[in-house]
N, C-alpha and C positions, 0 to 999 in steps of 0.2 A: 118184733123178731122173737120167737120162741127160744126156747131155753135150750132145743137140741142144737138146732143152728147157732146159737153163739159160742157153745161149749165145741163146735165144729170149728169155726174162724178162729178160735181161740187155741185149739189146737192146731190148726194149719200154722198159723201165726209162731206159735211155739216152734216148731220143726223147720219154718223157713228165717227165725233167728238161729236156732241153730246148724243146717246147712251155710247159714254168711258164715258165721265162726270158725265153721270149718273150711270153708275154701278161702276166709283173709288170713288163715294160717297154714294152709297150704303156701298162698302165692308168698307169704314171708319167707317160708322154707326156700324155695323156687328162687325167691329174689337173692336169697342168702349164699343160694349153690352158684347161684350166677354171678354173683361178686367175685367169689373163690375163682371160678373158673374162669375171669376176664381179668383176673392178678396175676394166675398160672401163666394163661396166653399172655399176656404184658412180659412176665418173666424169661418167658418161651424166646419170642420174640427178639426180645433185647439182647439174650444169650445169641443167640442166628446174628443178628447186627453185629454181635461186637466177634466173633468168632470172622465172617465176613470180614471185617477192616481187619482181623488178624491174617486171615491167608491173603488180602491185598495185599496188604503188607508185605508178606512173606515174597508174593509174588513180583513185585516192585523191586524190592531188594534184590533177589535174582537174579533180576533184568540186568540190574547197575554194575557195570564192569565191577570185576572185581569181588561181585557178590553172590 
C-alpha cells in the first residue's frame, strides 16, 4: 500500500471516529430530553387521573340525596 493511500484510510478513519462521537452524544442528548419528557407526561397524566376521581367524586356526591 503506498503512503498516499494509507494517509487517505487514516484520515477517513479519523473523521468516521469522530462523526460516532458525535452522533453517541447527540443520541445521549435525545435520550436525556426523552426521559424528561416521559416524567412530564407521567406527571401529566397522574394529575388528569387524580383530577378525574376528583369530579367522580364530586359527581357521586351530587347524586346522593342529600348531596
Amino acid at each position: 500500500m503506498d503512503d498516499t493511500l494509507t494517509e487517505q484510510l487514516t484520515q477517513a478513519a479519523t473523521r468516521l471516529a469522530s462523526a460516532t462521537e458525535a452522533l453517541e452524544n447527540a443520541l445521549a442528548r435525545i435520550d436525556a430530553q426523552n426521559q424528561e419528557l416521559n416524567s412530564k407526561v407521567e406527571r401529566i397524566v397522574a394529575q388528569v387521573a387524580a383530577e378525574g376521581r376528583l369530579e367522580a367524586g364530586r359527581v357521586a356526591c351530587a347524586a346522593q340525596p342529600g348531596g
